[in-house]
Backbone as a printed PyTorch tensor [residue, N CA C, xyz], in Angstrom:
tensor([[[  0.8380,  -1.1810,   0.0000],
         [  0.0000,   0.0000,   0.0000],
         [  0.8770,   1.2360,   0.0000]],

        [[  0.1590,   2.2230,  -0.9950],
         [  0.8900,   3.6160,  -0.9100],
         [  0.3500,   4.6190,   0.0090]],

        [[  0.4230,   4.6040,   1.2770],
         [ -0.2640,   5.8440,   1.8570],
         [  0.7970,   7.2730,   2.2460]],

        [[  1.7180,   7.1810,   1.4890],
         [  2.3920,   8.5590,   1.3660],
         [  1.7190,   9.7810,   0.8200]],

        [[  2.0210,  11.0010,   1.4430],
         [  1.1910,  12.1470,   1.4790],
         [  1.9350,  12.4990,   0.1850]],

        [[  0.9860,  13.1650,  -0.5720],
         [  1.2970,  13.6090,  -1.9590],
         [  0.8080,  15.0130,  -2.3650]],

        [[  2.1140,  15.5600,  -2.7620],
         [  1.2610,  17.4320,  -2.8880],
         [  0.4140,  17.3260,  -3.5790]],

        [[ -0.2210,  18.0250,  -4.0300],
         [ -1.2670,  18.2700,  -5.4030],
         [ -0.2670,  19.5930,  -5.7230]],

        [[ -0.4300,  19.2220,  -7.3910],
         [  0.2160,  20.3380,  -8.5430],
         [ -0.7730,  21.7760,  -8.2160]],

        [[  0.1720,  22.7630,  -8.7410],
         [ -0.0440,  23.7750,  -8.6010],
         [ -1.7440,  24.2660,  -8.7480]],

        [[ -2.4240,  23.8290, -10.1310],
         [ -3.9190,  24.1350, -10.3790],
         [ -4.2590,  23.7570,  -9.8840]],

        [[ -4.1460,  22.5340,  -9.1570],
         [ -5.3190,  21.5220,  -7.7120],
         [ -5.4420,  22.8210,  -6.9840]],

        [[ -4.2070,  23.1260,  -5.8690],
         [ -4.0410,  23.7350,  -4.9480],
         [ -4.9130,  25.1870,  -4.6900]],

        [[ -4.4550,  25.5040,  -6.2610],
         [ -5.2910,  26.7060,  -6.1810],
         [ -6.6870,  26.8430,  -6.1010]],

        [[ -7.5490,  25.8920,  -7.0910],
         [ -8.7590,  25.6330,  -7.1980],
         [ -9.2200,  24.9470,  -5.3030]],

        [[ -8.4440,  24.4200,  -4.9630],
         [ -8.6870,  24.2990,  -3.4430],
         [ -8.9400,  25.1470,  -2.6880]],

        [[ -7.7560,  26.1730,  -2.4920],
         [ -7.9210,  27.3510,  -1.9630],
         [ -9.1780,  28.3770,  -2.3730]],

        [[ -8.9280,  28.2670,  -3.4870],
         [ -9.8130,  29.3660,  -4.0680],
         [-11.5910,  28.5690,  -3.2910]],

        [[-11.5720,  27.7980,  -3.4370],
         [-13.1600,  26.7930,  -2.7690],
         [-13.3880,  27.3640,  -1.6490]],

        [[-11.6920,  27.2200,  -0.9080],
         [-11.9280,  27.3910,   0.6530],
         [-11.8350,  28.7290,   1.3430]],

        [[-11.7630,  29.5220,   0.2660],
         [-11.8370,  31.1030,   0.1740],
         [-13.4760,  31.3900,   0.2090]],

        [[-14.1870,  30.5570,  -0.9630],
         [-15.4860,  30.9050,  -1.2640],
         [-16.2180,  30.2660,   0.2490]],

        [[-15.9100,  28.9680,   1.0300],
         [-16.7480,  28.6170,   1.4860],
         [-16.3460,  29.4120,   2.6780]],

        [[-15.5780,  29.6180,   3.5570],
         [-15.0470,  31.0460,   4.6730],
         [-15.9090,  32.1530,   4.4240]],

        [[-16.0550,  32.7630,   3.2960],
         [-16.7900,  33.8990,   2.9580],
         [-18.0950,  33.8060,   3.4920]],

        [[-18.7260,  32.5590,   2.8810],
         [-20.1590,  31.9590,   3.2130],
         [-19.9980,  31.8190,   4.1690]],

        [[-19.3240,  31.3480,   5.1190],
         [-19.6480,  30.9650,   6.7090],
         [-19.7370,  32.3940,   7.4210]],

        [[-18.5640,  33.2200,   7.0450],
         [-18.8440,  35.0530,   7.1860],
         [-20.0830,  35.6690,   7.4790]],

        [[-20.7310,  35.4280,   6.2350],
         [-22.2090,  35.6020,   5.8470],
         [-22.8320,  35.0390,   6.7740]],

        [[-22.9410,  34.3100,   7.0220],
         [-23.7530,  33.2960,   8.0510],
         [-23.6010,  33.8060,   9.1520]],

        [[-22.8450,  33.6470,   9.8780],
         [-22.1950,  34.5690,  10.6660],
         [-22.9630,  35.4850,  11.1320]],

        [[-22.4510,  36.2520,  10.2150],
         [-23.0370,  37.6910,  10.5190],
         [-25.0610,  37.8870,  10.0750]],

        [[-25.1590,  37.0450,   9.6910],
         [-27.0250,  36.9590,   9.3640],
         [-27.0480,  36.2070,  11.0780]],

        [[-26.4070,  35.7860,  11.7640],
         [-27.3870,  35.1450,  12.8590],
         [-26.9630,  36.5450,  13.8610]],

        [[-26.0030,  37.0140,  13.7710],
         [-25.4840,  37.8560,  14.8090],
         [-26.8240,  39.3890,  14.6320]],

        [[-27.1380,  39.4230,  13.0880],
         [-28.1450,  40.5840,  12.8390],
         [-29.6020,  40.0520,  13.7920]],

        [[-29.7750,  38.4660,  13.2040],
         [-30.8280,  37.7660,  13.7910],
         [-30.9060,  38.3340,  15.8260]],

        [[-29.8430,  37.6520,  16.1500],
         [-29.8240,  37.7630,  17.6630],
         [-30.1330,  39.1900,  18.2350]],

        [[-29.3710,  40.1590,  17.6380],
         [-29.2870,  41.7650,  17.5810],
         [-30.7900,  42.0990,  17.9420]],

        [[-31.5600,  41.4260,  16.7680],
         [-32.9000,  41.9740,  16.2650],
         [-34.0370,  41.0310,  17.5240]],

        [[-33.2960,  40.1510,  17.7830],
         [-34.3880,  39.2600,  18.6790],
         [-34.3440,  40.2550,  20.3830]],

        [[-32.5960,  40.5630,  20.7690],
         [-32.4160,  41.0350,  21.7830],
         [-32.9970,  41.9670,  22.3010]],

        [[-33.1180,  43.2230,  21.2630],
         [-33.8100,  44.5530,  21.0160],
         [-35.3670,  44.0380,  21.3590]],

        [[-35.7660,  43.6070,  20.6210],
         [-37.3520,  42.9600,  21.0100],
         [-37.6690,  42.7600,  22.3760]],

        [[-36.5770,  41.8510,  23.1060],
         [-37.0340,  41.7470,  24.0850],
         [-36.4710,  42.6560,  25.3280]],

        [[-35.5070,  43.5640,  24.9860],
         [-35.4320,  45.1950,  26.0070],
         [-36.6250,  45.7000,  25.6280]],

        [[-37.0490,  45.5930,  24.3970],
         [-38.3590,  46.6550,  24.4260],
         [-39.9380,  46.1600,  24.9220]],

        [[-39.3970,  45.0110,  25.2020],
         [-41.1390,  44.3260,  25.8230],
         [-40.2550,  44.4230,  27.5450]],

        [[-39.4910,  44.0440,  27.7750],
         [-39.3360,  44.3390,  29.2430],
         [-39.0620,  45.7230,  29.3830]],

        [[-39.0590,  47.0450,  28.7680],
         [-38.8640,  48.3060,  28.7930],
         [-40.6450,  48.7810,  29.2550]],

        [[-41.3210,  48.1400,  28.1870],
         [-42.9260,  48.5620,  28.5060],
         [-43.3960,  47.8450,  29.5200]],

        [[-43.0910,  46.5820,  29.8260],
         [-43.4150,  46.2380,  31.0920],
         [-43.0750,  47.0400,  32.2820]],

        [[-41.8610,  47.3450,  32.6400],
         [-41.4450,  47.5280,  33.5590],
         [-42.1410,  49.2240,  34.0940]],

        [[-42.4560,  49.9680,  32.3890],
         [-43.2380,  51.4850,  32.3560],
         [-44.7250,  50.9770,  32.7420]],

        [[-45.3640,  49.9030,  32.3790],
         [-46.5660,  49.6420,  32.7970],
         [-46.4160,  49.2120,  34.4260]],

        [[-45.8540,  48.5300,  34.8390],
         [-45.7330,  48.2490,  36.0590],
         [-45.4880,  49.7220,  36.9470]],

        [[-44.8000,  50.7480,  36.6140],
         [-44.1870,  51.9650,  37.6550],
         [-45.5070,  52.8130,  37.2800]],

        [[-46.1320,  52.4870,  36.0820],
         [-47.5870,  53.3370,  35.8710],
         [-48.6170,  52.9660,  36.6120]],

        [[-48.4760,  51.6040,  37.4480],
         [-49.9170,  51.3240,  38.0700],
         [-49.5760,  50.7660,  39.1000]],

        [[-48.2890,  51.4550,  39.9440],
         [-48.3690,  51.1450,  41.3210],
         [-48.6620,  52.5790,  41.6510]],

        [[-49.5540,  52.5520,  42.7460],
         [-50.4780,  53.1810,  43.4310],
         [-50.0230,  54.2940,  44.5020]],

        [[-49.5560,  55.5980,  44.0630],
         [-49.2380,  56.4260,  45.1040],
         [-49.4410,  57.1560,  46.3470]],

        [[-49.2600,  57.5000,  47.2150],
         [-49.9640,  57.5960,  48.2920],
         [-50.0130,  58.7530,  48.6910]],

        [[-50.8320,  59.6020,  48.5810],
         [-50.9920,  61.1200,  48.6120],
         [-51.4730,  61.5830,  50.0440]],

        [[-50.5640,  62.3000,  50.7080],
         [-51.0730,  62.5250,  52.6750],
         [-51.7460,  63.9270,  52.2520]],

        [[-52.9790,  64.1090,  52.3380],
         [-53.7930,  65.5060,  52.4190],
         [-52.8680,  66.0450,  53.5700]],

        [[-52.6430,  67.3990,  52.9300],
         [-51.9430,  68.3620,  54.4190],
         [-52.9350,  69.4780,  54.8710]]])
């Protein structure tokens, strides 16, 4: 058996690289679409615990001493 490691010629290599250029890019992309995703989910939920927390300080009940 031959299991010696064997370069690949110059056009392999490149067409390799060049793949593993394109598929890095795509993972980039990806990337950055879940990081917009999370961004956009996070915001959502400061702004539902933002109105909660304004509805809650709006309807606790103050206590006014007639002078």
């Amino acid at each position: 058996m031959n299991d010696q490691f064997r370069i690949p010629d110059p056009e392999t290599r490149a067409k390799s690289i060049a793949s593993l250029k394109a598929a890095s890019r795509l993972l980039d992309l990806s990337n950055l679409q879940l990081d917009e995703a999370i961004a956009f989910v996070e915001k959502d939920l400061r702004e539902q615990q933002r109105a909660r927390l304004l509805y809650k300080s709006n309807s606790i009940p103050t206590n006014k001493m007639d002078s």
